[in-house]
DRENKE-352348 format. One record per residue (C-alpha): residue in three letters; residue number from 1; x, y, z. Coordinates in steps of 0.02 Angstrom, whole numbers. Layout:
# DRENKE-352348
+-----+-----+--------+--------+--------+
|  aa |   i |     px |     py |     pz |
+-----+-----+--------+--------+--------+
| ALA | NUM |      X |      Y |      Z |
...
+-----+-----+--------+--------+--------+
# end
This chain:
# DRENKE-352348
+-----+-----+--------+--------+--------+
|  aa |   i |     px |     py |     pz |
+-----+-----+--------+--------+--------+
| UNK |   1 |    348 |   1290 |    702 |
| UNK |   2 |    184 |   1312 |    658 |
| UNK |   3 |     70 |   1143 |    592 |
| UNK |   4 |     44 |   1135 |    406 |
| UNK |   5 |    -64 |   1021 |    327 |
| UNK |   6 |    -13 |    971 |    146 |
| UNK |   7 |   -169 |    938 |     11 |
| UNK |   8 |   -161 |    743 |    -68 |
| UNK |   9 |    -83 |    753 |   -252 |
| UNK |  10 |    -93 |    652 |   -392 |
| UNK |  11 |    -60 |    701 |   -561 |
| UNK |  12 |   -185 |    688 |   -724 |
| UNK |  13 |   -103 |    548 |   -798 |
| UNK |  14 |   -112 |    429 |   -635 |
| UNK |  15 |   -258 |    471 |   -604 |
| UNK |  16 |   -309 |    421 |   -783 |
| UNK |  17 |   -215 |    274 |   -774 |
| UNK |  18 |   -265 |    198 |   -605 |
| UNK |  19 |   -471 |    258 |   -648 |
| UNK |  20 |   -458 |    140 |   -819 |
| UNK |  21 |   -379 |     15 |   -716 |
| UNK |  22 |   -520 |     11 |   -591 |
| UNK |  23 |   -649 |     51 |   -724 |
| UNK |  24 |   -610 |   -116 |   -802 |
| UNK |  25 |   -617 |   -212 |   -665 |
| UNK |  26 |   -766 |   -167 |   -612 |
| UNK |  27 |   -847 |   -200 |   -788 |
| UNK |  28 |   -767 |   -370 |   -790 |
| UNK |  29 |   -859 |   -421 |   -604 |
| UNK |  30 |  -1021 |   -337 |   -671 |
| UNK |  31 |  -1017 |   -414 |   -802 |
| UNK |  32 |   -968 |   -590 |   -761 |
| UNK |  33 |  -1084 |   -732 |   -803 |
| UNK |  34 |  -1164 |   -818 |   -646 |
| UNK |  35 |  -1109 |   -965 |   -651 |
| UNK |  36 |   -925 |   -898 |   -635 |
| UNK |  37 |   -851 |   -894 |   -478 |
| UNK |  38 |   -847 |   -744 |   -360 |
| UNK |  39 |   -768 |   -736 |   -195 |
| UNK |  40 |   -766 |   -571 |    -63 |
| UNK |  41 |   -623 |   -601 |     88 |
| UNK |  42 |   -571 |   -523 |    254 |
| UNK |  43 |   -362 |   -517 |    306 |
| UNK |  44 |   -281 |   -470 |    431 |
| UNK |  45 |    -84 |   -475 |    414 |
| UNK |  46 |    103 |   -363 |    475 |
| UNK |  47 |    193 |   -268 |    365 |
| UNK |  48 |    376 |   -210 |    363 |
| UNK |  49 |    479 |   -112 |    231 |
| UNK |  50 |    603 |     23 |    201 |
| UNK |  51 |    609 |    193 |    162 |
| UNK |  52 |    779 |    270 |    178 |
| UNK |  53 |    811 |    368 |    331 |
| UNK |  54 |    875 |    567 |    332 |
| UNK |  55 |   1030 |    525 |    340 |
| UNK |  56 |   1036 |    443 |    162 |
| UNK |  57 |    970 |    595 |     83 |
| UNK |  58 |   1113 |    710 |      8 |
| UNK |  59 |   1043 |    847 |     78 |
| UNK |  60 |   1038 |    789 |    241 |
| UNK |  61 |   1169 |    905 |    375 |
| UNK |  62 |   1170 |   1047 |    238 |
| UNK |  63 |   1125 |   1205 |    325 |
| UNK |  64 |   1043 |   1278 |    183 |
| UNK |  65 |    911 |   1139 |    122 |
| UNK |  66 |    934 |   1013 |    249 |
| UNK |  67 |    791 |    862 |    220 |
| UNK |  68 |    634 |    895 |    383 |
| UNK |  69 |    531 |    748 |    316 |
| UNK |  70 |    609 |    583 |    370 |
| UNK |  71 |    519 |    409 |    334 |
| UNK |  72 |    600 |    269 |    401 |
| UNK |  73 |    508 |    103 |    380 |
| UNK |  74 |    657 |     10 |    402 |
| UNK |  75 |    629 |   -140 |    563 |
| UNK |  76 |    472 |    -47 |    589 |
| UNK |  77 |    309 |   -166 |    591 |
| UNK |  78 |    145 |   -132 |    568 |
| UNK |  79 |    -34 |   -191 |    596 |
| UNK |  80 |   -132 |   -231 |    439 |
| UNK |  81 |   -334 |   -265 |    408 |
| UNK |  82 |   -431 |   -261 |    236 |
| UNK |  83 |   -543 |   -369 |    126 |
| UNK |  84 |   -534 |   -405 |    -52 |
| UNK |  85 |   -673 |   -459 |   -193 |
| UNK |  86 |   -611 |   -563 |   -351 |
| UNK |  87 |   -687 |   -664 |   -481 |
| UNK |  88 |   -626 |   -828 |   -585 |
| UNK |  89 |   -694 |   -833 |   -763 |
| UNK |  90 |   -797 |   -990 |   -780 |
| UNK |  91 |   -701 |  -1018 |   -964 |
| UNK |  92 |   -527 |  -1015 |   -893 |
| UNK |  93 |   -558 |  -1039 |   -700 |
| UNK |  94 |   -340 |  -1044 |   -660 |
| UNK |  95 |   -388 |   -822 |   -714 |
| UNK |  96 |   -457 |   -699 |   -607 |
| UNK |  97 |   -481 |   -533 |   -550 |
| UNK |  98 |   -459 |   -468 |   -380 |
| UNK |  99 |   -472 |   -288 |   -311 |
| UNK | 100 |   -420 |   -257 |   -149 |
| UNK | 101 |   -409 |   -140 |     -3 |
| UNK | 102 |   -316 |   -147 |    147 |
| UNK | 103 |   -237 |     -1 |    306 |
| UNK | 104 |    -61 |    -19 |    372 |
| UNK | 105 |     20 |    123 |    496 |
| UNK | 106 |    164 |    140 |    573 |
| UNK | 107 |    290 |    225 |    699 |
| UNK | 108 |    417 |    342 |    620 |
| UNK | 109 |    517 |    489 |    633 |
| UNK | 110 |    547 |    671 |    569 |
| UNK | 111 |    695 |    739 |    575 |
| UNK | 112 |    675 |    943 |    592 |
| UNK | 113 |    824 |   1049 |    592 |
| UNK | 114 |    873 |   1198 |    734 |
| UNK | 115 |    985 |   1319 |    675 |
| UNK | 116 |   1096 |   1433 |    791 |
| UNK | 117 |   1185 |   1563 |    701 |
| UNK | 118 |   1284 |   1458 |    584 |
| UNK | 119 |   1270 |   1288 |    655 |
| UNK | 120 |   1117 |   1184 |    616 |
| UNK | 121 |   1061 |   1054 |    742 |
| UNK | 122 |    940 |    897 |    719 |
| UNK | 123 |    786 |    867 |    805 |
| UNK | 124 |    693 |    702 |    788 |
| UNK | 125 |    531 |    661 |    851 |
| UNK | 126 |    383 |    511 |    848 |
| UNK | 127 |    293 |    523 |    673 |
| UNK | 128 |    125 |    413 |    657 |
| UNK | 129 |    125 |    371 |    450 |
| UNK | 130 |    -24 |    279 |    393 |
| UNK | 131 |    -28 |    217 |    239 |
| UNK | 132 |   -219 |    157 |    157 |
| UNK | 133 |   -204 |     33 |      8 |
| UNK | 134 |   -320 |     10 |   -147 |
| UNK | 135 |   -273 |   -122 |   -288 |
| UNK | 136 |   -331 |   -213 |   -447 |
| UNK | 137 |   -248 |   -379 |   -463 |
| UNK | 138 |   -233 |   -525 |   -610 |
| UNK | 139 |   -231 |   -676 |   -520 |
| UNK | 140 |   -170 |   -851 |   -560 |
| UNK | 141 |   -212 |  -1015 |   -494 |
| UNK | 142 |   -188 |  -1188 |   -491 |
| UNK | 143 |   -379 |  -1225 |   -487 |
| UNK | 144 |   -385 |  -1389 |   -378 |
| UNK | 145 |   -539 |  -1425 |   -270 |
| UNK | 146 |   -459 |  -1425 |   -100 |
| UNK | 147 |   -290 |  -1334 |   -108 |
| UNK | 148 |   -253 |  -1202 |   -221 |
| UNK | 149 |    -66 |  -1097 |   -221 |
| UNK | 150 |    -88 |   -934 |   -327 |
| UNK | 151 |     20 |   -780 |   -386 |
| UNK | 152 |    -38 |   -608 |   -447 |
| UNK | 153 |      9 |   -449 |   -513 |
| UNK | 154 |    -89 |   -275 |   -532 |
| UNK | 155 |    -97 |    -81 |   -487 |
| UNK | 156 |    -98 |     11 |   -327 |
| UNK | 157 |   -159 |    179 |   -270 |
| UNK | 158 |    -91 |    236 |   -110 |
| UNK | 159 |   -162 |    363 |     -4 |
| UNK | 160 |    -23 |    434 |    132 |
| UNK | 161 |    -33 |    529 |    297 |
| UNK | 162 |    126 |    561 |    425 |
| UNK | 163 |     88 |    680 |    554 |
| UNK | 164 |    151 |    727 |    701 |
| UNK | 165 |    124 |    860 |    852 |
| UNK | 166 |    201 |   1004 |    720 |
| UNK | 167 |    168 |    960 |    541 |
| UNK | 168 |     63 |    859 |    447 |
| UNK | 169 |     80 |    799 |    239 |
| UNK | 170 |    -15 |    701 |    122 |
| UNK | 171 |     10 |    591 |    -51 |
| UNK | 172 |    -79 |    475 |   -162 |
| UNK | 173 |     25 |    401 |   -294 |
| UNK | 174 |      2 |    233 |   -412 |
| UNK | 175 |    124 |     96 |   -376 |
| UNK | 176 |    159 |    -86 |   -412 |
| UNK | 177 |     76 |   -232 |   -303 |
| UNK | 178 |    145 |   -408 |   -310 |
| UNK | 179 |     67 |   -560 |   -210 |
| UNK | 180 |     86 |   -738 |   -196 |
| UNK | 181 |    -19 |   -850 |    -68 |
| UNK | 182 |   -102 |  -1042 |    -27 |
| UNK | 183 |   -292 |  -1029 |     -6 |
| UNK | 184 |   -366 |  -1218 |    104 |
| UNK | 185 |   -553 |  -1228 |     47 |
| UNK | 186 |   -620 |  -1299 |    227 |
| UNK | 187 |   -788 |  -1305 |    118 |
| UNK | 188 |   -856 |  -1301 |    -13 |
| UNK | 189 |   -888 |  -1124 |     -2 |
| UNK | 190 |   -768 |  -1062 |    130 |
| UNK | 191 |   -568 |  -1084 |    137 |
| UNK | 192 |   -416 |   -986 |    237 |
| UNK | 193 |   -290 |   -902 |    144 |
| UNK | 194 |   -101 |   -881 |    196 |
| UNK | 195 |    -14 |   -704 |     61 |
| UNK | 196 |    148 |   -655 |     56 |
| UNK | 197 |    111 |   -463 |    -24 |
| UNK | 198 |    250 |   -351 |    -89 |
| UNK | 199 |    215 |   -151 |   -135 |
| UNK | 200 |    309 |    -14 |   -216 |
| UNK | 201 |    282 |    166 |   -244 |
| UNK | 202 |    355 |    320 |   -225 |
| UNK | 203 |    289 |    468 |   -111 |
| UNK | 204 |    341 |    631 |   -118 |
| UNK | 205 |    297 |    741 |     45 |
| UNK | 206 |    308 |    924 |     -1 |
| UNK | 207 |    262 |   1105 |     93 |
| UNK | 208 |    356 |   1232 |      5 |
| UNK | 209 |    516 |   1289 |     89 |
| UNK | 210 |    464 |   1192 |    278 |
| UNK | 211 |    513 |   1003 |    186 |
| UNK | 212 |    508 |    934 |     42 |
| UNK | 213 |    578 |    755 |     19 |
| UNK | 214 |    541 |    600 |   -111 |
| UNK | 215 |    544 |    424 |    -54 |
| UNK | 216 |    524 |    240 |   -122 |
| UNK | 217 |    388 |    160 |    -16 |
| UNK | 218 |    434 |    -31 |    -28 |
| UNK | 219 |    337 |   -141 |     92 |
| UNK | 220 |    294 |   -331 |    129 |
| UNK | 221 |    133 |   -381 |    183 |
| UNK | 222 |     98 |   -543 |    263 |
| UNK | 223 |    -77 |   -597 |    273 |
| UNK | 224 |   -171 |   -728 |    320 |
| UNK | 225 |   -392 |   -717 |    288 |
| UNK | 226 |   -560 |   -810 |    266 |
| UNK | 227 |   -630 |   -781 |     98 |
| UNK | 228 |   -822 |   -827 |     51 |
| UNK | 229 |   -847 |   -918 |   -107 |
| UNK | 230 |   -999 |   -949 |   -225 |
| UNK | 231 |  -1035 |  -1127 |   -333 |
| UNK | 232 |   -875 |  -1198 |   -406 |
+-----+-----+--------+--------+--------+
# end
């Protein structure tokens, strides 16, 4: 089989949607008085998930459409790194805004079918599938001097790649993020962080006739960084 590269999609109205998002968030940190308080942060973390294999796909064994495109997450960890910048408003300082980005990859598989006159085999070999992260987050906090336990919520865009020795496909979609995490000022200035990071979105890998298969990407993330504070 010859490779085939598939061009990254996303459609009008994510992209309008996730470009506001960011838009915002940007004016907010711009914006922000100085004596607020702004932070920028390094992580490093694993991540597992699940996204169901070929053989949970209805169309998987059918000679006629059979699903090529397998992503299975499932047991699979991965290597994270990325680095985040937020920003507490000096009025309500338990309220911030974080936007984050961070690379996770992993080992999968692709399933390709052989057929032989009227049977159709399965093939399955080593997929690489990296996945790279952007987010805007609303972040709450218990705004103590020394120990501070948090929770947020915000918007993802993802930006996909699987490829392997015959084929290659790409995706950005918008998805849900979901974090909670302990940040230990050692400082005044400087404090570790311990996140617990949840992600959802769906990716839909697509070449015509070759594959063609639609996914929920759900992931965990745990992370554990060194963020840089200014004046509390």
């Amino acid at each position: 089989m010859s490779s085939a590269t598939v061009p990254m999609r996303l459609s009008s109205r994510a992209t309008a949607s996730v470009s506001l998002t960011w838009a915002l968030a940007l004016t907010v940190l711009l914006l922000s008085p100085a004596q607020a308080e702004f932070y920028g942060a390094g992580m490093v973390g694993l991540s597992t998930g699940n996204i169901p294999s070929a053989e949970d796909d209805p169309r998987f064994g059918q000679a006629q459409n059979p699903s090529l495109f397998d992503l299975n997450f499932f047991g699979d960890w991965s290597g994270l790194y990325g680095g985040k910048v937020g920003y507490f408003f000096a009025s309500r300082p338990w309220l911030g805004l974080e936007l984050e980005g961070f690379v996770d990859q992993y080992d999968t598989r692709r399933v390709r079918p052989i057929r032989s006159g009227m049977t159709t085999s399965f093939e399955i070999t080593p997929t690489n599938t990296r996945v790279i992260t952007t987010a805007a987050n609303v972040i709450l906090r218990y705004p103590d001097k020394r120990v501070q336990p948090y929770v947020g919520v915000g918007m993802g865009l993802f930006f996909a790649r699987a490829a392997d020795s015959l084929a290659s496909a790409s995706d950005v979609t918008p998805g849900l993020s979901v974090l909670a995490g302990l940040r230990w000022f050692l400082t005044d200035h400087i404090a570790l962080f311990g996140e617990a990071k949840w992600n959802q979105a769906t990716l839909t890998f697509s070449n015509g006739d070759e594959f063609d298969i639609r996914d929920t990407y759900s992931v965990g993330h745990f992370i554990v960084g060194l963020s840089i504070h200014s004046s509390r």
